[in-house]
N, C-alpha and C positions, 0 to 999 in steps of 0.2 A: 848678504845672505851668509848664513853661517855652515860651516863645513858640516853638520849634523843635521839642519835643513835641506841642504843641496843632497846630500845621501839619500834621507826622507823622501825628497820629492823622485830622484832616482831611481828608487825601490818601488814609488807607487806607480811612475811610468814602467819598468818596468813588469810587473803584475798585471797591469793593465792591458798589456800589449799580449802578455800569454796569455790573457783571458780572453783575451778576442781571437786569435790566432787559432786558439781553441773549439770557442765559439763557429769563428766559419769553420773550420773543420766539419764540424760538430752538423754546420746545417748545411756543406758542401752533398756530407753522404747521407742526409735521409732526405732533403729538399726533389731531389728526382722520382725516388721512390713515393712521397706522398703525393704531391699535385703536380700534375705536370697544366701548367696554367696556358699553353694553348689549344689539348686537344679536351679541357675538362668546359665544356661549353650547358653542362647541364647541372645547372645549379637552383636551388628554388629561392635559397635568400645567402647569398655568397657571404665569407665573412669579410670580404674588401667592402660591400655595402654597410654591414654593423660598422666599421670602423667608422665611415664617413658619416652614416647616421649619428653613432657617440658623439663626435666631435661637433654635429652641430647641437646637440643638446648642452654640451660640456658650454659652446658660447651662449646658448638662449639661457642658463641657465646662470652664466655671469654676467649678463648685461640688465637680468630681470632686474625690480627694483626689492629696494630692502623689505617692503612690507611683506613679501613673498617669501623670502628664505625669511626672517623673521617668524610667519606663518608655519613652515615649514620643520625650525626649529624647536616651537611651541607646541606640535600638537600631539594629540593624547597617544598616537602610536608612532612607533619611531622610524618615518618615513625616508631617513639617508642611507639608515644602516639597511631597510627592505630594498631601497632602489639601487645601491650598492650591488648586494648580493644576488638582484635578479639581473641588472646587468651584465654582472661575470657568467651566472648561468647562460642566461642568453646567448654569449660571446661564445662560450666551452661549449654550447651546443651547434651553434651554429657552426664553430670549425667543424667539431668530429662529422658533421653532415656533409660537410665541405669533403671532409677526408673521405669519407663513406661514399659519396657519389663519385667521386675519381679514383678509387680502387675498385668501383663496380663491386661491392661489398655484397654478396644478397644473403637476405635473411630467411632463411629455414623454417617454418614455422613447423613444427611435431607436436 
């Protein structure tokens, strides 16, 4: 390895290390202040459940067979970029609900 490689890869270890370092910082102090995950017991669809749901669709979804994403691919509206986007929605909703029922949030209605 060459003296400009070894630099290279030193530089990106280091970056890498203050970006995590960062990082926990970063979710040391608002991690208590958002959920606190033993006494938030009232949840209607937690986002720890979307994850696990994701992931098993992420595998039924690579094990299907090709006539299906084929299918899928081919049809008149463009069903990865809708299932995409509602999943994120879904996700971003389901935290902030997360957040909202463990800060005891209430809403006002006037």
């Amino acid at each position: 390895m060459s003296g400009l490689s070894k630099y290279i890869k030193t530089e990106i270890l280091n970056g890498y290390e203050l970006f995590t370092a960062w990082f926990s910082d970063l979710a040391s102090r608002l991690t208590p202040e958002l959920v606190n995950s033993t006494s938030s017991n009232f949840s209607i669809f937690g986002f720890s459940e979307f994850i696990s749901a994701l992931a098993l669709l992420v595998i039924v979804y690579t094990v299907t067979d090709i006539r299906y994403k084929f299918r899928i691919s081919v049809a008149p509206i463009p069903l990865l970029k809708i299932t995409y986007y509602s999943t994120v929605a879904i996700g971003v909703t389901a935290l902030l609900s997360d957040v909202w029922f463990a800060k005891n949030i209430s809403y006002s209605h006037s």
